[in-house]
NUBA-441391 format. One line per 5 residues: for each residue x negated, y negated, z of N, C-alpha, C. Coordinates in Angstrom, 3 decimals. Example, Ala and Ser with C-alpha at 12.3 -4.5 7.8 and 13.67 -1.06 7.14 Angstrom:
<recs>
-13.190,5.690,7.800,-12.300,4.500,7.800,-13.200,3.300,7.800  -12.850,2.250,7.080,-13.670,1.060,7.140,-12.900,-0.030,7.870
</recs>
This chain:
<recs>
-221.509,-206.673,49.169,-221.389,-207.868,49.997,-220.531,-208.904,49.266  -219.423,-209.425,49.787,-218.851,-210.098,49.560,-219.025,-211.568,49.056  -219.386,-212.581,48.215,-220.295,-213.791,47.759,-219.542,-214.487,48.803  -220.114,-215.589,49.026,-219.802,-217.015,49.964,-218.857,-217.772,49.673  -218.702,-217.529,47.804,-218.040,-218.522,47.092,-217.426,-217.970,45.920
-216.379,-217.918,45.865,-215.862,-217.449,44.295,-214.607,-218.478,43.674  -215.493,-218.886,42.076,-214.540,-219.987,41.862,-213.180,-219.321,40.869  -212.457,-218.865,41.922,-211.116,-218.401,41.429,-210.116,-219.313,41.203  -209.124,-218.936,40.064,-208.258,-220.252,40.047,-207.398,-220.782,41.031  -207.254,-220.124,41.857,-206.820,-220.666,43.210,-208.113,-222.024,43.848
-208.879,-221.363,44.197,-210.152,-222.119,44.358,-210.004,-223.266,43.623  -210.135,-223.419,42.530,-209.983,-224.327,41.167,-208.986,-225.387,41.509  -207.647,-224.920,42.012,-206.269,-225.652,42.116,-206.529,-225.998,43.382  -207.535,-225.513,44.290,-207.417,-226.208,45.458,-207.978,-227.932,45.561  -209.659,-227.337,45.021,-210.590,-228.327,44.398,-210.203,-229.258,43.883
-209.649,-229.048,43.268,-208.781,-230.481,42.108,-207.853,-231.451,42.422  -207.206,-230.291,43.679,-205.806,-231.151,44.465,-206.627,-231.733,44.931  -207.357,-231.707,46.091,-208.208,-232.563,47.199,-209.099,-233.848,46.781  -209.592,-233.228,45.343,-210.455,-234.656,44.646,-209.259,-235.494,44.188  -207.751,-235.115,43.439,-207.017,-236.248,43.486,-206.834,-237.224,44.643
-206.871,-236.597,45.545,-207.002,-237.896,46.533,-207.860,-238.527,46.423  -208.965,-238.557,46.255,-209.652,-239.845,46.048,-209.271,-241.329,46.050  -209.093,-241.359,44.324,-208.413,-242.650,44.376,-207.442,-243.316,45.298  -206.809,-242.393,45.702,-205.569,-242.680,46.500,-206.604,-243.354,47.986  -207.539,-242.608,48.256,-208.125,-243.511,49.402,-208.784,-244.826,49.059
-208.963,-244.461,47.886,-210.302,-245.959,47.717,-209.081,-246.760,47.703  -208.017,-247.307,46.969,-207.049,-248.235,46.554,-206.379,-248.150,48.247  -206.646,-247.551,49.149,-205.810,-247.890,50.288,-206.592,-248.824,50.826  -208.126,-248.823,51.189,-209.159,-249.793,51.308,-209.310,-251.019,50.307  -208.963,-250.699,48.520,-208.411,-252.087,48.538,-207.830,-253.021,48.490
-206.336,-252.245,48.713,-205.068,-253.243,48.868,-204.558,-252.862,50.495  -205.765,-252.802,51.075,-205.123,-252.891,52.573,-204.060,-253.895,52.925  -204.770,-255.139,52.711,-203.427,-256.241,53.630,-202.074,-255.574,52.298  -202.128,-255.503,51.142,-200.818,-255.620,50.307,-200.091,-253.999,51.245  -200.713,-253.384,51.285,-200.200,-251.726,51.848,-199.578,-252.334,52.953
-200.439,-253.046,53.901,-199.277,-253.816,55.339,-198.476,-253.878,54.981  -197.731,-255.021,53.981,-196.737,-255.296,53.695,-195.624,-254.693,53.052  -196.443,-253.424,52.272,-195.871,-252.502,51.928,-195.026,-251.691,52.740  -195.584,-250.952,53.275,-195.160,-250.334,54.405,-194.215,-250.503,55.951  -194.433,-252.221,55.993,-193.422,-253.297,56.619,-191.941,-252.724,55.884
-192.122,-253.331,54.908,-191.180,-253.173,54.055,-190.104,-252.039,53.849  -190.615,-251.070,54.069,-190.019,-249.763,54.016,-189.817,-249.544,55.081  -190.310,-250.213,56.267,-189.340,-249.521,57.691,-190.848,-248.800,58.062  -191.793,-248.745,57.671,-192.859,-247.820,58.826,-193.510,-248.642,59.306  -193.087,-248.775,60.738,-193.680,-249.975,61.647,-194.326,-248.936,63.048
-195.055,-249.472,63.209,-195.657,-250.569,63.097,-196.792,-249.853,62.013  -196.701,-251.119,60.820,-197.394,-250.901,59.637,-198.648,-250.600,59.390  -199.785,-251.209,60.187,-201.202,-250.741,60.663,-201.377,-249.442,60.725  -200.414,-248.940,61.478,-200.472,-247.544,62.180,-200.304,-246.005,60.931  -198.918,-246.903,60.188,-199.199,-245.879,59.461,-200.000,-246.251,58.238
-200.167,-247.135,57.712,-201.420,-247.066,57.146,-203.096,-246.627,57.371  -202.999,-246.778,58.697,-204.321,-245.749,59.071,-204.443,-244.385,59.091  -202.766,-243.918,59.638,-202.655,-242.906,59.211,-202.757,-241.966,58.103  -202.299,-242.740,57.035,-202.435,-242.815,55.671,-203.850,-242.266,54.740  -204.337,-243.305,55.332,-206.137,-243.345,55.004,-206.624,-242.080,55.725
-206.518,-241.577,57.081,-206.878,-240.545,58.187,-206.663,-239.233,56.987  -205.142,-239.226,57.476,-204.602,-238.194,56.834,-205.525,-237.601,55.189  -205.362,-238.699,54.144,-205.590,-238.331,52.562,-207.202,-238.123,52.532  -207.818,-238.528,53.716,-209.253,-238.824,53.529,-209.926,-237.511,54.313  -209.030,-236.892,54.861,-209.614,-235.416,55.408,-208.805,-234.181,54.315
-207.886,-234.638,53.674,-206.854,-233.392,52.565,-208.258,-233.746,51.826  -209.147,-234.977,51.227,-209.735,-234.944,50.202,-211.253,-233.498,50.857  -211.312,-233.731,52.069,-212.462,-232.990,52.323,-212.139,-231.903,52.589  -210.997,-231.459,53.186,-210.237,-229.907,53.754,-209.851,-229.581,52.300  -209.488,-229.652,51.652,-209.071,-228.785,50.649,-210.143,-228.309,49.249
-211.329,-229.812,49.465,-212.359,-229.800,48.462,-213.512,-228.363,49.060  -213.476,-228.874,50.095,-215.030,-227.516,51.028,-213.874,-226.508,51.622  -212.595,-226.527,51.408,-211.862,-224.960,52.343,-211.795,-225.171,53.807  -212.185,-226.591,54.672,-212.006,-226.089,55.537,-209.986,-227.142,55.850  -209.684,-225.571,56.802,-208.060,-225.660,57.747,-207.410,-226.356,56.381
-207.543,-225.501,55.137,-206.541,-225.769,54.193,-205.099,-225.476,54.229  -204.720,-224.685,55.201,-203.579,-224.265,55.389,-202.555,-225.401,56.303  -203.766,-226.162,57.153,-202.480,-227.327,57.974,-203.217,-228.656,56.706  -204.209,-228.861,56.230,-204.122,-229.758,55.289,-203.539,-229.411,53.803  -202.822,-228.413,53.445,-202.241,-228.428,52.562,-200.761,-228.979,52.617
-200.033,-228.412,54.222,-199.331,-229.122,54.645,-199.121,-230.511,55.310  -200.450,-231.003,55.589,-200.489,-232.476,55.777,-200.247,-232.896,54.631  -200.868,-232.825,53.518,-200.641,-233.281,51.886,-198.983,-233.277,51.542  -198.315,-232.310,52.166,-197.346,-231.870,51.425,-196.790,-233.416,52.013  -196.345,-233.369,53.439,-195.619,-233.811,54.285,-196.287,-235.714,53.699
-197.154,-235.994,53.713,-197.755,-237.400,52.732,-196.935,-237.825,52.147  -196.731,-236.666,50.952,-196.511,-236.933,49.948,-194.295,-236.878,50.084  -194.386,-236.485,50.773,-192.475,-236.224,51.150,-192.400,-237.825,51.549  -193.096,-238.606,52.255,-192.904,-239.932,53.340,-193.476,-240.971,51.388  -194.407,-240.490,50.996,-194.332,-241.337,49.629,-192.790,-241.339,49.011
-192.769,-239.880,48.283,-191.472,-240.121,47.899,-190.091,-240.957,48.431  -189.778,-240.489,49.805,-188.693,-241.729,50.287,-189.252,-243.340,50.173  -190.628,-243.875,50.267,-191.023,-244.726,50.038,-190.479,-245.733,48.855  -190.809,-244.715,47.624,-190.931,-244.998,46.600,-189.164,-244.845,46.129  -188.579,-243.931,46.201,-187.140,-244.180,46.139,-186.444,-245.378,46.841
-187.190,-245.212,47.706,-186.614,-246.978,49.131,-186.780,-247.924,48.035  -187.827,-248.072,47.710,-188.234,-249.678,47.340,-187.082,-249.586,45.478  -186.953,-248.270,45.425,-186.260,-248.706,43.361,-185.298,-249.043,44.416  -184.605,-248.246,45.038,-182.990,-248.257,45.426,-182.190,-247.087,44.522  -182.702,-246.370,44.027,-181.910,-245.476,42.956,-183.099,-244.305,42.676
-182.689,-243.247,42.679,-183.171,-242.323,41.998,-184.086,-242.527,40.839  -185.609,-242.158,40.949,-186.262,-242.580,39.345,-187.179,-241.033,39.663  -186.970,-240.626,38.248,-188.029,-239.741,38.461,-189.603,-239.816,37.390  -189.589,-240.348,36.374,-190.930,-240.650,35.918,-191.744,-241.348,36.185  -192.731,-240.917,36.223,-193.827,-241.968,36.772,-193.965,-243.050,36.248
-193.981,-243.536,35.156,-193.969,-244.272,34.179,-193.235,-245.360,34.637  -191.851,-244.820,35.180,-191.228,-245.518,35.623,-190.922,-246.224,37.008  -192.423,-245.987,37.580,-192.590,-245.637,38.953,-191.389,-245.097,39.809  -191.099,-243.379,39.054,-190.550,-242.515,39.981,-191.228,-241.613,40.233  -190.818,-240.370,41.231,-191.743,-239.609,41.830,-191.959,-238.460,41.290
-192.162,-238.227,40.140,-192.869,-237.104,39.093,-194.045,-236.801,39.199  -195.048,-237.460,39.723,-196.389,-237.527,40.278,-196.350,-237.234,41.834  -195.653,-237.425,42.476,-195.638,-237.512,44.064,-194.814,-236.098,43.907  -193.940,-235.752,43.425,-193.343,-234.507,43.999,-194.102,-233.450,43.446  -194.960,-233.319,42.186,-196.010,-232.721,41.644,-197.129,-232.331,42.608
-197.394,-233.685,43.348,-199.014,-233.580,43.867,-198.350,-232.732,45.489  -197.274,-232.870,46.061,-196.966,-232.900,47.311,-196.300,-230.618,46.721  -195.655,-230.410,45.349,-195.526,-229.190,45.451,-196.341,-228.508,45.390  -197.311,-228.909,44.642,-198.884,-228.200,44.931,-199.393,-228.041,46.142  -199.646,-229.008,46.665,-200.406,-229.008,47.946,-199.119,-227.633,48.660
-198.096,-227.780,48.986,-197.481,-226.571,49.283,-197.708,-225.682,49.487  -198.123,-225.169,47.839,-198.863,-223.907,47.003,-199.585,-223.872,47.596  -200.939,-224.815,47.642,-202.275,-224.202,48.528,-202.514,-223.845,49.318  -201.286,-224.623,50.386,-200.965,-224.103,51.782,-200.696,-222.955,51.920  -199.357,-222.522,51.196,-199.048,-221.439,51.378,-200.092,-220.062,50.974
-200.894,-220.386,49.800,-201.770,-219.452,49.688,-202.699,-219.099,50.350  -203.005,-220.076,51.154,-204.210,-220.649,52.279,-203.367,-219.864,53.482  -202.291,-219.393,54.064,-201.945,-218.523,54.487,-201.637,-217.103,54.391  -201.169,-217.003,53.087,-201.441,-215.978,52.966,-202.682,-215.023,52.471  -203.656,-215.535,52.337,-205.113,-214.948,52.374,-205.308,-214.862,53.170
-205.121,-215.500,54.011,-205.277,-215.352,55.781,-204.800,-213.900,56.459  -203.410,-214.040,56.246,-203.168,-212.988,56.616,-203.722,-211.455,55.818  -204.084,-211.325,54.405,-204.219,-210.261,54.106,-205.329,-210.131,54.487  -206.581,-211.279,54.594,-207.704,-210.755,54.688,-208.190,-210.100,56.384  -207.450,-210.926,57.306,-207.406,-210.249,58.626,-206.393,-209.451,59.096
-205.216,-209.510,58.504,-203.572,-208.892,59.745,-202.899,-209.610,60.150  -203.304,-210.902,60.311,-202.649,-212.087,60.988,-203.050,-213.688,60.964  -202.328,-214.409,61.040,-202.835,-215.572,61.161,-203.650,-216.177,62.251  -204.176,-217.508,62.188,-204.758,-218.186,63.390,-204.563,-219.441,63.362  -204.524,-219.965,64.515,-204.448,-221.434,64.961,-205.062,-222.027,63.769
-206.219,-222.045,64.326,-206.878,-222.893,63.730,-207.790,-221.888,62.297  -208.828,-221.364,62.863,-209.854,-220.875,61.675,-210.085,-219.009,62.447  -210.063,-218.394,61.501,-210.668,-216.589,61.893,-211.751,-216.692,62.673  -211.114,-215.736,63.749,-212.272,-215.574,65.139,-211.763,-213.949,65.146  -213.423,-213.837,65.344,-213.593,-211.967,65.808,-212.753,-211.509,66.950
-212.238,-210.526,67.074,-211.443,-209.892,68.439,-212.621,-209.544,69.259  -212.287,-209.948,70.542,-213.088,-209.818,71.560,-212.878,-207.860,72.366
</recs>
């Protein structure tokens, strides 16, 4: 019988991606009004919107990727986050930066190629373990 749970390093790299979000949600709750303006700023208007989005989005990658569930479209929600950070964050230098340090996107293109990875692995287990993919989650053939 197959266990419920096996903490494989895949497993491991999934887990870890999804708890990095964390922080990333709490600091959206507490620089909400500064994120408005943030996000004004860069052209994503109306700014509310995608900042809720924001919060929506990172606050279900933290739970879809931590418990496994629809890791395969939240690995790609993560990815796609993290692509709209990066132009963000290039917008506001005006120039190419890539260390974090330097607030460039060495951290954002890191966290957004991973999430990728998970995705993509999160599909392809899919497929080996049934034949094919699914919408959403594995359902028995009728």
């Amino acid at each position: 019988m197959k266990p419920a749970f096996t903490l494989t390093p895949f497993a491991l790299l999934r887990i870890v991606t999804g708890l990095i979000y964390i922080p990333h949600v709490l600091f959206k709750f507490q620089a909400f009004d500064m994120l408005l303006g943030y996000f004004a700023k860069v052209g994503l208007q109306p700014a509310i919107f995608f900042v809720l989005l924001a919060i929506v989005t990172e606050t279900a990658v933290v739970i879809g990727l931590t418990f496994n569930i629809l890791t395969k479209w939240l690995g790609l929600a993560s990815t796609g986050t993290m692509a709209i950070a990066a132009y963000t964050t290039l917008f506001t230098k005006g120039e190419f930066v890539w260390t974090w340090n330097k607030g460039g996107v060495e951290y954002i293109f890191l966290l957004g190629f991973v999430s990728f990875i998970v995705a993509w692995e999160a599909w392809r287990q899919e497929r080996a373990e049934y034949g094919r993919n699914f919408f959403l989650w594995p359902t028995k053939a009728k």
